[in-house]
N, C-alpha and C positions, 0 to 999 in steps of 0.2 A: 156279530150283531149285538146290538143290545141286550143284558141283561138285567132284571131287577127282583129283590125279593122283598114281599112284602105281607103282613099279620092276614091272614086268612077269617075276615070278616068283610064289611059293606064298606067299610070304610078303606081299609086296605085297598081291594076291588076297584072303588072309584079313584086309587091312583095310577093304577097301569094305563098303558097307552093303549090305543085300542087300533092305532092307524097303519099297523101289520098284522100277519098273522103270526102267533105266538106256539113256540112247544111250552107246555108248563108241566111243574110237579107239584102235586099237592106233599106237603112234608108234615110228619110228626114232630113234636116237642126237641126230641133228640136228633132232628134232622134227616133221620132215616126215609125214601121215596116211599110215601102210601099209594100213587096213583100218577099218571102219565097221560099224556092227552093234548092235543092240538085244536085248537081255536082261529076259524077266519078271523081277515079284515073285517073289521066291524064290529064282531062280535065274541071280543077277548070276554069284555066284563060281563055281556048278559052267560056266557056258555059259563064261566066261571062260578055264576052268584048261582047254580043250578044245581052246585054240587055244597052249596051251606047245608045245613043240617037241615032248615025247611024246606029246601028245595024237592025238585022231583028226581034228581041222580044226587044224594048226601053222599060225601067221602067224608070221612073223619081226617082232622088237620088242625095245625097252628098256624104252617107258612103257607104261603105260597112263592114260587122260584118262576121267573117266564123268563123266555130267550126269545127276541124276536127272531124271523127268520125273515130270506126275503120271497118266499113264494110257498103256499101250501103245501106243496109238492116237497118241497125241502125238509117242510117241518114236518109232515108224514114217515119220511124217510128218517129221520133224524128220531122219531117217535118209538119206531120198529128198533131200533138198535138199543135206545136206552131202557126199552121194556125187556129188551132179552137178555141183557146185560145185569139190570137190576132186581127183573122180576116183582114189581111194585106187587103190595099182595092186595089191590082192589082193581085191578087188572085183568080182569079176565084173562083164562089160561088160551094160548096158540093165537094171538094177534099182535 
């Protein structure tokens, strides 16, 4: 599927697609995974703009990395593996 990455602001945001549902990473400067997480159809960019510094979930970031996928289900599954693999440290521990 699809991937794209792009500057971790509103602008950035308002380039993703929104017409799947998405696993994304929120990434620091140096690229390292701060944060993991999966987004329905519909709603990549608003679940996204949630985690900017005003929002109500802040992740600290530069990038952001999204991979569509083609069914929620896939990108849950797909979510589980690179959290346990990575250990993103805004992750909550055992999910």
């Amino acid at each position: 599927m699809a991937k794209k990455t792009v500057p971790f602001n509103e602008a950035g945001i308002d380039k993703l697609p929104n017409g799947k549902p998405v696993l994304y990473k929120i990434l620091t400067g140096g690229g390292r995974n701060n944060y993991t997480g999966v987004a329905k159809r519909g709603r990549v960019q608003d679940r996204l703009r949630e985690h900017l510094p005003d929002g109500p979930d802040p992740i600290p970031g530069k990038r952001i990395r999204i991979e569509q996928m083609s069914s929620i289900k896939d990108a849950k599954a797909k979510e589980g593996r690179v959290i346990k693999r990575t250990q993103p440290p805004y992750n909550q521990r055992g999910t």
